[in-house]
NUVEX-533182 format. One record per residue (C-alpha): x, y, z; residue in one letter. Coordinates in steps of 0.2 Angstrom, whole numbers, padded with zeros to 4 digits, always signed. Example, Ala and Ser with C-alpha at 12.3 -4.5 7.8 and 13.67 -1.06 7.14 Angstrom:
# NUVEX-533182
+0062-0022+0039A/+0068-0005+0036S/
***
This chain:
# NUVEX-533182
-0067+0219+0104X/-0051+0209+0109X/-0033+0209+0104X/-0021+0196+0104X/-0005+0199+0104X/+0006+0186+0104X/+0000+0174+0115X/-0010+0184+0125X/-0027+0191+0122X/-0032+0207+0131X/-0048+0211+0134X/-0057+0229+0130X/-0055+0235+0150X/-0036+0229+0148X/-0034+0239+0132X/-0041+0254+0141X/-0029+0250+0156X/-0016+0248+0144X/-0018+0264+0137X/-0020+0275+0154X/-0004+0269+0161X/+0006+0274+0142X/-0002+0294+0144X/-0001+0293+0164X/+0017+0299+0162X/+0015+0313+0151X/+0003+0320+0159X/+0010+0320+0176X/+0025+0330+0167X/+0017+0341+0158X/+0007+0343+0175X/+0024+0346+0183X/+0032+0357+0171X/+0015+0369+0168X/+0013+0371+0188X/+0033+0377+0188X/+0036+0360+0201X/+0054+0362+0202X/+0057+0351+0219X/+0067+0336+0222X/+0071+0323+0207X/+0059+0332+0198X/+0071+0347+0193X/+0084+0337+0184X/+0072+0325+0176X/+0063+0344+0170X/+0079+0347+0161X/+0075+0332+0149X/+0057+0341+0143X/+0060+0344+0125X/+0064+0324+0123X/+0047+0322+0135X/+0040+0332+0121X/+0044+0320+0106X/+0039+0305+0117X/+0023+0309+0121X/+0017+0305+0103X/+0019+0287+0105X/+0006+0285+0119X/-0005+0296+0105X/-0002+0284+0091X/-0006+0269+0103X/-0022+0277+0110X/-0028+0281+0093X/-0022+0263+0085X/-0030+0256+0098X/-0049+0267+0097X/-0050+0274+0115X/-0056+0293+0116X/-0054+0295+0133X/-0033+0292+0134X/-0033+0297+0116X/-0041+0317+0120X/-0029+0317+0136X/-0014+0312+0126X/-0017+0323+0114X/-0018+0337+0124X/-0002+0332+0133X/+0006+0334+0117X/-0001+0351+0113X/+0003+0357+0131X/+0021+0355+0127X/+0024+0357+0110X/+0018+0375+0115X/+0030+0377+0129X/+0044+0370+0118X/+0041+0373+0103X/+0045+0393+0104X/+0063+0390+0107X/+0064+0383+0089X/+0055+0396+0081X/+0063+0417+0076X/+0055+0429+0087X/+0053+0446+0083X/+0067+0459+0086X/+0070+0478+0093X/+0077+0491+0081X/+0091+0495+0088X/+0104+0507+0078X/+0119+0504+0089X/+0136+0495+0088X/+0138+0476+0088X/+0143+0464+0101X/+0149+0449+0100X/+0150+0440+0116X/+0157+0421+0122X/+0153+0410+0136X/+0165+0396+0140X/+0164+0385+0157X/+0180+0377+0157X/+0179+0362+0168X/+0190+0368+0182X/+0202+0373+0168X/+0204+0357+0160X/+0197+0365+0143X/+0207+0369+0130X/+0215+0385+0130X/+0219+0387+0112X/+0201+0382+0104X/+0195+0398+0116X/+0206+0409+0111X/+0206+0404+0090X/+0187+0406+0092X/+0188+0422+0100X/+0200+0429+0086X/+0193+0422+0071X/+0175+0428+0078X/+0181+0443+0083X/+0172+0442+0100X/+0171+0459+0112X/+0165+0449+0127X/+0171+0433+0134X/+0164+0424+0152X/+0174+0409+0158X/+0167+0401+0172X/+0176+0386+0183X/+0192+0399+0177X/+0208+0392+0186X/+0227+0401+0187X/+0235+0389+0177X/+0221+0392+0163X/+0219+0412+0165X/+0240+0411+0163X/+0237+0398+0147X/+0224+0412+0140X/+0235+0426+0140X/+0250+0415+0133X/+0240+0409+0119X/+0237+0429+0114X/+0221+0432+0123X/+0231+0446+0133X/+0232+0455+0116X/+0214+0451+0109X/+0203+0457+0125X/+0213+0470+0137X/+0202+0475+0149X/+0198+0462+0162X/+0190+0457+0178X/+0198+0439+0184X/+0196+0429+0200X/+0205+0414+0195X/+0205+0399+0209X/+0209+0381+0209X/+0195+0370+0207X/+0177+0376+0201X/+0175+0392+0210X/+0183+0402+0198X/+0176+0416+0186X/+0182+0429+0173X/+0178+0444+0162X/+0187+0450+0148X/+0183+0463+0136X/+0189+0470+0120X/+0180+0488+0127X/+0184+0500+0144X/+0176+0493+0160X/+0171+0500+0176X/+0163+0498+0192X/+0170+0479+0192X/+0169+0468+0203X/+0167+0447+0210X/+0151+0442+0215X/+0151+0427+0230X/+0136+0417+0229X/+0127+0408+0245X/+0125+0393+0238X/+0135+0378+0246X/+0144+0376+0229X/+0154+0393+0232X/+0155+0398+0214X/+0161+0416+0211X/+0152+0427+0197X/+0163+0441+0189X/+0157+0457+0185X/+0156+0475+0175X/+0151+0488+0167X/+0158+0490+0147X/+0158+0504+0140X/+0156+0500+0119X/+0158+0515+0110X/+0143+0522+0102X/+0131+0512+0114X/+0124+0517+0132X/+0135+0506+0146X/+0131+0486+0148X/+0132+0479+0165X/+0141+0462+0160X/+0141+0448+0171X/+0147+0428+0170X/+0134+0417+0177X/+0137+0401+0187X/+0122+0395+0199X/+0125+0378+0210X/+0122+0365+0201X/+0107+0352+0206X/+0117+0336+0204X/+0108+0328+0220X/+0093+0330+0230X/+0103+0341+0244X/+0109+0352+0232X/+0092+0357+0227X/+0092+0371+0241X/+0110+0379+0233X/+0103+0379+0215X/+0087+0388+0219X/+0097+0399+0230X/+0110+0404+0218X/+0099+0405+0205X/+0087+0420+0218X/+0105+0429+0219X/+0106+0431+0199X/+0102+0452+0193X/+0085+0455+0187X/+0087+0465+0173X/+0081+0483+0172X/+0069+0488+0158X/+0070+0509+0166X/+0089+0506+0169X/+0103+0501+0162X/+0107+0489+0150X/+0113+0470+0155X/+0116+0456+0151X/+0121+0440+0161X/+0129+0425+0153X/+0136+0407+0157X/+0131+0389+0164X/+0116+0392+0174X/+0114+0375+0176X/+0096+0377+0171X/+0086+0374+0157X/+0070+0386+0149X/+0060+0371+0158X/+0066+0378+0176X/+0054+0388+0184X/+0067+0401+0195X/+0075+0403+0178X/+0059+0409+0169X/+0057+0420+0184X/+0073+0429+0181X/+0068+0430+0162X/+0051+0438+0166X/+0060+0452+0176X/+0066+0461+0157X/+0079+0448+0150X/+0076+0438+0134X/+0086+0421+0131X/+0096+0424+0116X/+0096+0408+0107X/+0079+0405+0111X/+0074+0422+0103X/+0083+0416+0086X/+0078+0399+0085X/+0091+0392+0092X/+0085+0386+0110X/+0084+0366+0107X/+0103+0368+0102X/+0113+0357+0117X/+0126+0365+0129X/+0131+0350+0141X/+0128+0332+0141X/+0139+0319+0130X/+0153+0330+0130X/+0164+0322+0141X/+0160+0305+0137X/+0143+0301+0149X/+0129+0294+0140X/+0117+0311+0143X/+0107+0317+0130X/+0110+0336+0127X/+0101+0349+0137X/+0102+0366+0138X/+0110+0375+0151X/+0125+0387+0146X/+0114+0405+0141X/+0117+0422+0135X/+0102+0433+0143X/+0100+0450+0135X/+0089+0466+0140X/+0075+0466+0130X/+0081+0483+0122X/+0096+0475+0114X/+0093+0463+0096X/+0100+0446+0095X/+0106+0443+0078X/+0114+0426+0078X/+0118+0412+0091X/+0128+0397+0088X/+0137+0384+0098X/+0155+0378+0098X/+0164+0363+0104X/+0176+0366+0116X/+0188+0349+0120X/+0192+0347+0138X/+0175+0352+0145X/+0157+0345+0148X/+0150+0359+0142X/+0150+0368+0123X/+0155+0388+0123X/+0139+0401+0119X/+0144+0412+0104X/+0130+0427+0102X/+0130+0441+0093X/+0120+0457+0098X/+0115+0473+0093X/+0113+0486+0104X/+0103+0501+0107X/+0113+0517+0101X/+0118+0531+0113X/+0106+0545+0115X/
***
């Protein structure tokens, strides 16, 4: 059999070709993603999987249109492969019973504090959030929070405010304890703030805002994964916790998962809401949306809804989750 397309008429071995070189990509992603190889260039382009996900049903179509079995089977399981490391993030999981008090908590990475004060503060009153982590939290912006009325809204708090990006902040309706500010190692310098909350009619929650390097460029690769290390496992026998923020890594991130498997479940992912975009066009670059900003929760606390906010000024969109939490013994 030939085809002509165009001028040009391609033979059957040049069909074949053809088709081997459309499901070479996929498969090498799928490959890369499956085997968790997060080196290089390969772990922002891993970022982009769920759009990898759509794309590989083109080299399908073509390798079925065009009758070749042998590209056709292994672009069909390229497909399958990743639709099924995707696809859960879309779909409602299962939750605990829990019988205790709900928590609403917000994460917001303010872009060195050029984000917009007053759109954090409105959400966080009309939504009536307990718990809000700020990353890239600056002086000028803590001072701007507390004039806008966040002062009055969320008392307790545990800042380190600093110009530039290393900033970080917790602020909570509820008593905390036992706060504190986390330095990371990674060359970035990013501060993590930290506590204990103390929710009536709930056990305490260990609370902290999140902010791993991130891997904007091949050297930087070493910071992200070493920040990323330095983030608290969660402990299923201990207490509950529950770390939130731009970890500047997607559910496709292989030291991200490793964190996840040691008792934490992603909150939008367990609600269906994991596709939903936290960085990308926001400030005007033509990136399609990944997702990066998280709310990680102990498995023993129910995620009831997650939604995802604008937030003018910033790269990113601000986390919104609401939780229910085990009740105390």
């Amino acid at each position: 059999m030939e085809i002509t397309i165009g001028r040009r008429t391609w033979r059957p071995s040049s069909v074949t070709l053809l088709c081997w070189l459309a499901v070479a990509p996929g498969a090498g992603w799928t490959l890369v993603r499956s085997v968790g190889l997060d080196r290089g260039p390969l772990v922002q382009a891993l970022a982009f999987t769920p759009y990898v996900t759509l794309g590989s049903l083109v080299p399908l179509v073509l390798a079925l249109a065009l009758r070749r079995r042998g590209p056709a089977g292994v672009a069909a399981l390229t497909t399958l492969v990743l639709v099924a490391l995707v696809a859960p993030r879309a779909l409602p999981a299962s939750q605990p019973h829990t019988a205790g008090p709900t928590v609403r908590i917000l994460t917001a990475n303010l872009l060195a504090g050029a984000a917009d004060p007053s759109t954090v503060v409105e959400l966080v009153r009309t939504r009536q959030v307990d718990l809000l982590l700020v990353q890239e939290l600056t002086p000028t912006a803590a001072a701007e929070l507390d004039r806008l009325g966040l002062d009055q809204l969320l008392a307790h708090r545990q800042l380190n405010p600093v110009v530039g990006t290393p900033g970080s902040g917790l602020y909570a309706r509820h008593p905390i304890s036992d706060g504190g500010i986390r330095q990371l190692r990674g060359a970035w310098g990013f501060t993590q703030a930290y506590a204990t909350v103390a929710v009536p009619g709930a056990p305490p929650v260990r609370v902290e805002s999140a902010h791993p390097a991130a891997p904007y460029a091949i050297d930087q690769v070493g910071s992200w994964r070493t920040d990323l290390a330095a983030q608290p496992a969660a402990t299923p026998d201990g207490p509950l916790s529950i770390l939130a923020g731009d970890f500047n890594a997607t559910l496709d991130h292989g030291p991200l998962r490793t964190l996840l498997d040691t008792g934490y479940v992603d909150a939008a992912a367990s609600v269906g809401a994991g596709l939903v975009g936290t960085w990308g066009p926001y400030d005007g670059d033509l990136i399609p949306p990944v997702v990066i900003d998280h709310v990680l929760v102990d498995r023993r606390i129910a995620v009831r809804d997650v939604t995802v906010h604008p937030l003018p000024g910033s790269d990113h969109r601000m986390v919104l989750a609401e939780l229910r939490l085990p009740a105390q013994r």
